[in-house]
N, C-alpha and C positions, 0 to 999 in steps of 0.2 A: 478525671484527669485534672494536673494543677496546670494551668497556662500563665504564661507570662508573658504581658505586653510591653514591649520596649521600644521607643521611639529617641530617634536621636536629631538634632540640630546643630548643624556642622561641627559633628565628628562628638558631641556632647552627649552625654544621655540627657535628656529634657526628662522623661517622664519613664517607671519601672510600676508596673502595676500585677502584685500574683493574685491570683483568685483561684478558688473550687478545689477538690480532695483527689488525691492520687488514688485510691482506692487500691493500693498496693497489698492490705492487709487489713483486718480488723483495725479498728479505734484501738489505739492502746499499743498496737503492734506491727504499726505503717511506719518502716524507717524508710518512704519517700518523705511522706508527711511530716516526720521527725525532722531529716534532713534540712528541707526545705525550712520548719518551721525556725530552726538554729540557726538558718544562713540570715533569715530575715530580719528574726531578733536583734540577732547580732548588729546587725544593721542598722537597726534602728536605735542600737545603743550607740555605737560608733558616731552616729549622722546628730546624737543632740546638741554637740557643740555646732554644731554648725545650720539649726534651726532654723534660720534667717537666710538659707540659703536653699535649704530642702523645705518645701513640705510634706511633714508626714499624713496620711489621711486612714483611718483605720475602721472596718464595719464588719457586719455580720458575715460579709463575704469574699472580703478582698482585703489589701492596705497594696496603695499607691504610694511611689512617689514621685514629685513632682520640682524639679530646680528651678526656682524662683530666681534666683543670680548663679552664672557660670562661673565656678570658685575651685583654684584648684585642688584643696582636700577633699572638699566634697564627692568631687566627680571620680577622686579616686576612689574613694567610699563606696560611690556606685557602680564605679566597673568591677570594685572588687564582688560586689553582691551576685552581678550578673557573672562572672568568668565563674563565680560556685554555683550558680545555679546550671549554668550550661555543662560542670563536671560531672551534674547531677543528671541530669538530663543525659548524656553519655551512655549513661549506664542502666536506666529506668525510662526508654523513651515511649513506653505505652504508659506511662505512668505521667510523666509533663512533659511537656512542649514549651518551647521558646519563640516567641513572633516577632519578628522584627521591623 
């Protein structure tokens, strides 16, 4: 299952962190996995201009992130990440989970 920990600081996202596999489907042919994997990307492309406000942190088993200063593109950046993951989540919920 892919979880995603979200913590917020009045009314902010502070910190979005996905980890581990949907196991919806083989390697190759998990369109949770896909899913997910697009919304984050995306995300992470979106959030470069604004580096100094997010950090990104990226590993074998997860990528966090984390706002270093409450900026407001940023933060739209991150609710947009999170309002897709939770459309995901919708429709695939043995598949991830959202924690809030």
């Amino acid at each position: 299952m892919i979880s995603v920990n979200v913590k917020f600081i009045d009314g902010n996202v502070d910190s979005l962190t996905v980890s581990g596999h949907a196991l919806y489907a083989n390697p190759g042919k998990d369109i949770v996995c896909a899913g997910v994997s697009a919304v984050v990307v995306g995300g992470v492309n979106a959030l470069d201009p604004y580096d100094s406000y997010v950090k990104v942190t990226v590993n074998d088993e997860s990528i966090s992130f984390k706002a270093i200063k409450v900026e407001k593109e940023s933060q739209i950046i991150l609710n947009t990440i999170l309002v897709q993951l939770e459309t995901i989540e919708k429709s695939y919920k043995k598949f991830i989970k959202i924690f809030k």
